[in-house]
LUMSETOR-330651 format. One line per field, with one value per atom (N, C-alpha, C, O, CB): residue in three letters; atom name; residue number from 1; x negated, y, z. Coordinates in Angstrom, 1 decimal. Atoms other than C-alpha are relative to their C-alpha. Glycine has a CB too. Layout:
<rs>
tiza <- [ALA / ...]
torti <- [CA / ...]
migu <- [NUM / ...]
xx <- [X / ...]
yy <- [Y / ...]
zz <- [Z / ...]
</rs>
This chain:
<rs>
tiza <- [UNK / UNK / UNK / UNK / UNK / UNK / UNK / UNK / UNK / UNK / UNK / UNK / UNK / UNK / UNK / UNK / UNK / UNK / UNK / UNK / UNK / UNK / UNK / UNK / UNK / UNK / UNK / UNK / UNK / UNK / UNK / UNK / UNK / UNK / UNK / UNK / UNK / UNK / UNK / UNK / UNK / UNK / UNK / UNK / UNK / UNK / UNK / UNK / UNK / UNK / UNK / UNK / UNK / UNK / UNK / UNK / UNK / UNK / UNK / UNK / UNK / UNK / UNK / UNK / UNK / UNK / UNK / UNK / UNK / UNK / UNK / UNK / UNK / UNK / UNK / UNK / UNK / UNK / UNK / UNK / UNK / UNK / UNK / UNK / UNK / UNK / UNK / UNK / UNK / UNK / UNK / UNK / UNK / UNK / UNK / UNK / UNK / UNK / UNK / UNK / UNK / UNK / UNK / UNK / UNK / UNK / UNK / UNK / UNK / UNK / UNK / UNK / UNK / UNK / UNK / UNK / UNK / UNK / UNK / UNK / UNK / UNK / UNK / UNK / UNK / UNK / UNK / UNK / UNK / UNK / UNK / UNK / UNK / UNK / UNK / UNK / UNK / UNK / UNK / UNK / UNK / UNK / UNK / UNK / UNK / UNK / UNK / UNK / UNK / UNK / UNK / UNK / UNK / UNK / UNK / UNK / UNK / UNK / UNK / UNK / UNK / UNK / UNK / UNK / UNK / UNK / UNK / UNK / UNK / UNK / UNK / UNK / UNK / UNK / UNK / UNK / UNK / UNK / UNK / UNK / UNK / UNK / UNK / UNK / UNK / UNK / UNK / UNK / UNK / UNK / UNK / UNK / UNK / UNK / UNK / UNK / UNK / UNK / UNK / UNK / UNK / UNK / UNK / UNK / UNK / UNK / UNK / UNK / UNK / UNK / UNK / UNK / UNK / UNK / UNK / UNK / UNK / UNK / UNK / UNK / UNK / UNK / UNK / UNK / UNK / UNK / UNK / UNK / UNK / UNK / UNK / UNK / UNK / UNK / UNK / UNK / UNK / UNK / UNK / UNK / UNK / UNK / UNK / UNK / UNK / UNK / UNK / UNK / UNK / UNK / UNK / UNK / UNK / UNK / UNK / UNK / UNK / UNK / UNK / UNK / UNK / UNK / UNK / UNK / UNK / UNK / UNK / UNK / UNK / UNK / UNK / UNK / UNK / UNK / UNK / UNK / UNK / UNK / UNK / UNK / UNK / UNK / UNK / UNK / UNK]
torti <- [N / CA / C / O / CB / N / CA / C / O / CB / N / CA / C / O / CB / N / CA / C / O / CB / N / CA / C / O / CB / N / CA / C / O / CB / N / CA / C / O / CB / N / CA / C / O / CB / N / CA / C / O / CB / N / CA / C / O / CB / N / CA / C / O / CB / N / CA / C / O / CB / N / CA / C / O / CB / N / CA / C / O / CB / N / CA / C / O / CB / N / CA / C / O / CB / N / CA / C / O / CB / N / CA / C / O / CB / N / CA / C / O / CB / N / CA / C / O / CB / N / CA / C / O / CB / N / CA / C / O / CB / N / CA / C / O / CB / N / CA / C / O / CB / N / CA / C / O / CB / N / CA / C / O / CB / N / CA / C / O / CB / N / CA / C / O / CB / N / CA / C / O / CB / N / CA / C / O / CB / N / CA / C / O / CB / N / CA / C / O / CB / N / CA / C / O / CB / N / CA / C / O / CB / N / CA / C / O / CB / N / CA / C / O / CB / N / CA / C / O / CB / N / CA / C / O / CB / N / CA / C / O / CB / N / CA / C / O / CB / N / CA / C / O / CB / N / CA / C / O / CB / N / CA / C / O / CB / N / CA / C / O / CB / N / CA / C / O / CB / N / CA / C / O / CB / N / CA / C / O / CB / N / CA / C / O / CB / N / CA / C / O / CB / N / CA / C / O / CB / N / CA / C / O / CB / N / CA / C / O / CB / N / CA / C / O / CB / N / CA / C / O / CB / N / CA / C / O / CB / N / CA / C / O / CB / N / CA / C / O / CB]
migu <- [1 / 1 / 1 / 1 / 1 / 2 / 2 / 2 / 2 / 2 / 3 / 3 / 3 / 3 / 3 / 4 / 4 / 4 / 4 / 4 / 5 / 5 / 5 / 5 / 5 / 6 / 6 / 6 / 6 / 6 / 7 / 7 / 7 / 7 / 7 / 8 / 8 / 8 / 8 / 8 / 9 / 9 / 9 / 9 / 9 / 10 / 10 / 10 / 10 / 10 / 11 / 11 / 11 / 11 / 11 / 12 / 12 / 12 / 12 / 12 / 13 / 13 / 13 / 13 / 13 / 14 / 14 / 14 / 14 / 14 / 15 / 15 / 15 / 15 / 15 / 16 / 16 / 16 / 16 / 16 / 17 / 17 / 17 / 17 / 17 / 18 / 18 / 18 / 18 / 18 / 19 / 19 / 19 / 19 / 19 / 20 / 20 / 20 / 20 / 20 / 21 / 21 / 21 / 21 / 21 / 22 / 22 / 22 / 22 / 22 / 23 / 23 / 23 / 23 / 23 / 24 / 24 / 24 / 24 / 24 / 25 / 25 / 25 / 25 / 25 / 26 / 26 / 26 / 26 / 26 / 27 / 27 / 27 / 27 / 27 / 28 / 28 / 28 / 28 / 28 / 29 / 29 / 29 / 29 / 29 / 30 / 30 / 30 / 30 / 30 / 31 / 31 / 31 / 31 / 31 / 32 / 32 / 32 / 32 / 32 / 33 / 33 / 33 / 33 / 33 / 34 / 34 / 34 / 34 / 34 / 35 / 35 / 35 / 35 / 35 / 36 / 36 / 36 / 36 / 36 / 37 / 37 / 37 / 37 / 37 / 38 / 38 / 38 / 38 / 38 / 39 / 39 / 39 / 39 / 39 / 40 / 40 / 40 / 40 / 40 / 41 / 41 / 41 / 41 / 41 / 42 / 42 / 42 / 42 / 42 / 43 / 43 / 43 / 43 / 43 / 44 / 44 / 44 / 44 / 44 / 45 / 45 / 45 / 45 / 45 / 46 / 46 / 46 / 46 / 46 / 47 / 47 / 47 / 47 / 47 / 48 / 48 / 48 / 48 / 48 / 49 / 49 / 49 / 49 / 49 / 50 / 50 / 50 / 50 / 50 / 51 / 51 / 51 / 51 / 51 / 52 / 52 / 52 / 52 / 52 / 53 / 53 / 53 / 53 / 53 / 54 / 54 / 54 / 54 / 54 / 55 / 55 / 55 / 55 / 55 / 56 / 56 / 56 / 56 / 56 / 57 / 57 / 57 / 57 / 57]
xx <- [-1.0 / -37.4 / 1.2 / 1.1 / -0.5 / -1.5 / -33.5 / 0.7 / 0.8 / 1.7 / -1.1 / -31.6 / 1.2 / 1.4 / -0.3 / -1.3 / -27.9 / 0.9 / 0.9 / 0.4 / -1.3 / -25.1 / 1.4 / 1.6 / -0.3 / -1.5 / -21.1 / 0.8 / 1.0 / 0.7 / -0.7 / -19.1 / 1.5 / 2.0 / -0.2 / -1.3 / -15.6 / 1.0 / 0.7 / 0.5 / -1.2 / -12.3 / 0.1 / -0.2 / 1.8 / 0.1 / -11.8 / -1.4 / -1.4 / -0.1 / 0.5 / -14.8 / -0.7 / -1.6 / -0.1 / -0.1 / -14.8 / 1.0 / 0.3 / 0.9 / -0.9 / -12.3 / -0.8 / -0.8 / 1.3 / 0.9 / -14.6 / -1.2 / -1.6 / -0.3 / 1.4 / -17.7 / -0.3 / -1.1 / -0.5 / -0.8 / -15.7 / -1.2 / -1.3 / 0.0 / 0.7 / -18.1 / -0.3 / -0.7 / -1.4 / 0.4 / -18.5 / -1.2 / -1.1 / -0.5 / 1.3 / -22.0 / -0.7 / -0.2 / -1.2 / 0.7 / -24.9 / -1.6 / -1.9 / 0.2 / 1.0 / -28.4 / -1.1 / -0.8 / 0.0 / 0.9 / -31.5 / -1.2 / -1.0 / 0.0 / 1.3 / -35.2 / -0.6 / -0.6 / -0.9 / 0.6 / -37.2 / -1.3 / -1.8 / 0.5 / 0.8 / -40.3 / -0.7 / 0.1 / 0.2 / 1.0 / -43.0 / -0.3 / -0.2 / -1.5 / 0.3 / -44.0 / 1.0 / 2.0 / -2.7 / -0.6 / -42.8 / 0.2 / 1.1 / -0.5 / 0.4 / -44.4 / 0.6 / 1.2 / -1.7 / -0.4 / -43.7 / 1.8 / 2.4 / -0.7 / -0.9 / -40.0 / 0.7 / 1.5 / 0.5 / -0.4 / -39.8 / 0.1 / 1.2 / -1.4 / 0.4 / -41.7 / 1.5 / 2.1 / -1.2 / -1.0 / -39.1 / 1.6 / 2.5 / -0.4 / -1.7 / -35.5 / 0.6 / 1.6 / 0.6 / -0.5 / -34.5 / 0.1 / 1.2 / -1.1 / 0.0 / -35.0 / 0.8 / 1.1 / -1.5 / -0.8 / -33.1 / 1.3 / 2.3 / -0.7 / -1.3 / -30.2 / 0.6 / 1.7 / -0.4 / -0.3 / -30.2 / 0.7 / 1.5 / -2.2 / 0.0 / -29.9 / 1.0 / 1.9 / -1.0 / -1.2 / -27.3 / 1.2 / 2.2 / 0.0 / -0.7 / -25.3 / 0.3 / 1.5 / -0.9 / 0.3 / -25.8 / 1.2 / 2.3 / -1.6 / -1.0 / -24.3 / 1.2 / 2.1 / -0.5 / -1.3 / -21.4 / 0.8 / 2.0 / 0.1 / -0.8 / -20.6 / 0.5 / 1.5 / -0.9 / -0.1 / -20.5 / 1.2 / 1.8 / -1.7 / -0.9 / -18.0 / 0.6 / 1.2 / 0.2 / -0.9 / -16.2 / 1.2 / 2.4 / -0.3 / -0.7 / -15.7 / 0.9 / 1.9 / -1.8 / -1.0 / -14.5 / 0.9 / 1.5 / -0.2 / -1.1 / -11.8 / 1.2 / 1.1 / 0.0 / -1.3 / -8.6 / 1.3 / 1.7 / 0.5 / -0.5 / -6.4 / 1.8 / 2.6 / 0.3 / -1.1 / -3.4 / 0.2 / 1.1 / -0.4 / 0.1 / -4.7 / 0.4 / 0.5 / -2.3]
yy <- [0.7 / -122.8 / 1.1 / 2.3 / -0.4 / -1.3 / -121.4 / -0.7 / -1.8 / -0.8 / 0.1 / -121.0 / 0.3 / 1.3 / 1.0 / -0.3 / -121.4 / 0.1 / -0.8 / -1.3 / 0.2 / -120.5 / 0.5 / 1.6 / 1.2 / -0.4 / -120.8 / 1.2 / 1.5 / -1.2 / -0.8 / -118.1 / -0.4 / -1.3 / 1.4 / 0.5 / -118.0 / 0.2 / 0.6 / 0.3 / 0.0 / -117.9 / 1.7 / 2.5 / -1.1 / -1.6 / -114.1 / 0.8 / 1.7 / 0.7 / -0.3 / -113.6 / 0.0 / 0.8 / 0.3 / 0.7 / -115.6 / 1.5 / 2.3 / -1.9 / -1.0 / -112.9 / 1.1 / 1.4 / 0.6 / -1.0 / -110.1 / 0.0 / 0.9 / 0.1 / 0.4 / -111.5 / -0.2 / 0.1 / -1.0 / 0.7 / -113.3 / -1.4 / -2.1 / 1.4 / 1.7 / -116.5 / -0.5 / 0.0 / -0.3 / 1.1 / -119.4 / 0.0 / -0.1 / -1.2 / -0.1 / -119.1 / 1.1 / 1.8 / -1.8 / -0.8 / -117.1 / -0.3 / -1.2 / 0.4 / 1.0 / -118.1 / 1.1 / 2.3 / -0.5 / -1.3 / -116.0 / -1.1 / -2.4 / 0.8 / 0.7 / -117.1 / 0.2 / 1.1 / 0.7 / -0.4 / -117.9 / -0.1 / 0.0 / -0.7 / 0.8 / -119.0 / -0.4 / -1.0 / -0.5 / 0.6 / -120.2 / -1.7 / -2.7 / 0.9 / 2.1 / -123.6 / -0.2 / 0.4 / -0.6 / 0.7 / -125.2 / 0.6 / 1.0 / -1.2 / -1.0 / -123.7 / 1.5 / 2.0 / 0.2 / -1.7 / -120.2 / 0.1 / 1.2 / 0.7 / -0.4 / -121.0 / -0.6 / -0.1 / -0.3 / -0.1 / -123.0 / 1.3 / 1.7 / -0.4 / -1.0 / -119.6 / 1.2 / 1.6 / 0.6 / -1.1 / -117.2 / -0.7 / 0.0 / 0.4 / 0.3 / -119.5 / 0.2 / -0.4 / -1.6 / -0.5 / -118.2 / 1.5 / 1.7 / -0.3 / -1.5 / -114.5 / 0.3 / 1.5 / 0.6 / -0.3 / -114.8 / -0.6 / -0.2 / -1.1 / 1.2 / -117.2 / 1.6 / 2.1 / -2.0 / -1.2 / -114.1 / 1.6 / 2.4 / 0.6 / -1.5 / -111.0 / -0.5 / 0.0 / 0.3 / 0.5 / -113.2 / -0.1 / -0.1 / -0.7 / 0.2 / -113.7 / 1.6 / 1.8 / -0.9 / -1.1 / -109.9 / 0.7 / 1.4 / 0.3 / -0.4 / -109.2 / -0.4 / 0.2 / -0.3 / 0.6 / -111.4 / 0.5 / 0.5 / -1.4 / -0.4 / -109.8 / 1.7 / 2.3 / -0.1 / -1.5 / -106.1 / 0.2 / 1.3 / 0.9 / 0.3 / -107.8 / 0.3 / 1.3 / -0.6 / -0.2 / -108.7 / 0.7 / 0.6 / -0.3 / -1.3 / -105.7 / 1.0 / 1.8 / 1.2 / -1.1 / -103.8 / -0.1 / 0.9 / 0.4 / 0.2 / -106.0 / 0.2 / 0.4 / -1.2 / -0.3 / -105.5 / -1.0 / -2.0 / 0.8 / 1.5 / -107.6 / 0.2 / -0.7 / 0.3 / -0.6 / -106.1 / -1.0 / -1.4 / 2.0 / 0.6 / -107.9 / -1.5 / -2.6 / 0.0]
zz <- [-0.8 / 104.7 / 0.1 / 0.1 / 1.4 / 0.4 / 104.6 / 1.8 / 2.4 / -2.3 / -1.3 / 108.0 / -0.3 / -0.9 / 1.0 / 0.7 / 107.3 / 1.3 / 2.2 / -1.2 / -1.3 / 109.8 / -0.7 / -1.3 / 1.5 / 0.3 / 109.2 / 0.7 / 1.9 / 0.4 / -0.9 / 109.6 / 0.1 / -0.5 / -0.6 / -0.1 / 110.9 / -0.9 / -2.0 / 1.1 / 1.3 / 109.2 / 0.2 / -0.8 / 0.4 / 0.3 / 110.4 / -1.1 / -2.0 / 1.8 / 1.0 / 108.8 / -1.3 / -1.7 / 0.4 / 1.3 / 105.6 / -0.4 / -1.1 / -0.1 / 0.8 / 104.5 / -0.1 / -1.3 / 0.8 / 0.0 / 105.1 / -0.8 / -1.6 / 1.1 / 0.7 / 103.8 / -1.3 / -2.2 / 0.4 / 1.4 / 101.3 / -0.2 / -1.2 / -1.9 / -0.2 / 102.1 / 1.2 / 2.2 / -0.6 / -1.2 / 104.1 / 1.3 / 2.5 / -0.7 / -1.4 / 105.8 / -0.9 / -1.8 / 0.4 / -0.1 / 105.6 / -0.4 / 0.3 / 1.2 / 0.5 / 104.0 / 0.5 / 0.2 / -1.9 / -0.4 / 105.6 / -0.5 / -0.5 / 2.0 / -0.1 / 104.9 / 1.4 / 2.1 / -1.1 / -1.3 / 107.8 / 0.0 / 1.1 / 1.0 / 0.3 / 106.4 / -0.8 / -1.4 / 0.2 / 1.0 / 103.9 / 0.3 / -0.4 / 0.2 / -0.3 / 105.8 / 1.7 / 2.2 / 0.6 / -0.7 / 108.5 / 1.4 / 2.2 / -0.2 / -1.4 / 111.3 / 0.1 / 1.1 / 0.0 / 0.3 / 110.3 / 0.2 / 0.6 / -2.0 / -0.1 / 110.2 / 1.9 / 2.6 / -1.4 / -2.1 / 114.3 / 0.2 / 0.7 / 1.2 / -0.6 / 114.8 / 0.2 / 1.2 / -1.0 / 0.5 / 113.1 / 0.1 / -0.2 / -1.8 / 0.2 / 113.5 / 1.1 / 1.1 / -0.5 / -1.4 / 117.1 / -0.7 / -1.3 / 1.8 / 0.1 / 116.2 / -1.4 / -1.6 / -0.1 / 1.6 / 112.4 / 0.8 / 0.2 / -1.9 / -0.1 / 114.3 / 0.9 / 0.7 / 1.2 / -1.1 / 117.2 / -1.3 / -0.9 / 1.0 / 1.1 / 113.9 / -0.1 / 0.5 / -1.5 / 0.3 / 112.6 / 0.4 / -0.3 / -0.3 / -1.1 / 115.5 / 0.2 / 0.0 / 1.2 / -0.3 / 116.1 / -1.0 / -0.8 / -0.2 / 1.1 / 112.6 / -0.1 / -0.7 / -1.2 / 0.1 / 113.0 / 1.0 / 0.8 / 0.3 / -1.0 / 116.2 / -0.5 / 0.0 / 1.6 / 0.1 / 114.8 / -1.3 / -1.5 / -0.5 / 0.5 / 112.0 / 0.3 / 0.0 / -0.3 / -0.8 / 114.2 / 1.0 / 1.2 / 0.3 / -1.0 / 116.7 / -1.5 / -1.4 / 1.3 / 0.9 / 113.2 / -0.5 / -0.9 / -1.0 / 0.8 / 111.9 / 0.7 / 1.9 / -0.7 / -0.6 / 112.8 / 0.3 / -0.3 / -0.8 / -0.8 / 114.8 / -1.2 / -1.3 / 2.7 / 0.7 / 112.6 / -1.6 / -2.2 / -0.3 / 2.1 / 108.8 / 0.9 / 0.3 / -1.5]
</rs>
């Protein structure tokens, strides 16, 4: 199973893509288990983007 989250337009430029594709999973169960704590990383990583780009570009 694929956990997909959109990123924003600031950082579509950065990334240079749209969203984000993480694995969370083998079956079904395993990814309920694991899609709060991959959604939380992701969220994490978007924010540390964020704080680096520059309000200036």
């Amino acid at each position: 199973m694929v956990l997909r989250c959109f990123s924003s337009k600031s950082l579509r430029k950065k990334l240079g893509k749209n969203e984000v594709h993480k694995k969370v999973g083998n079956t079904h169960a395993e990814a309920r288990i694991n899609k709060s704590k991959m959604e939380a990383e992701i969220q994490r990583s978007f924010g540390v983007e964020l704080k680096s780009l520059s309000l200036v570009e």
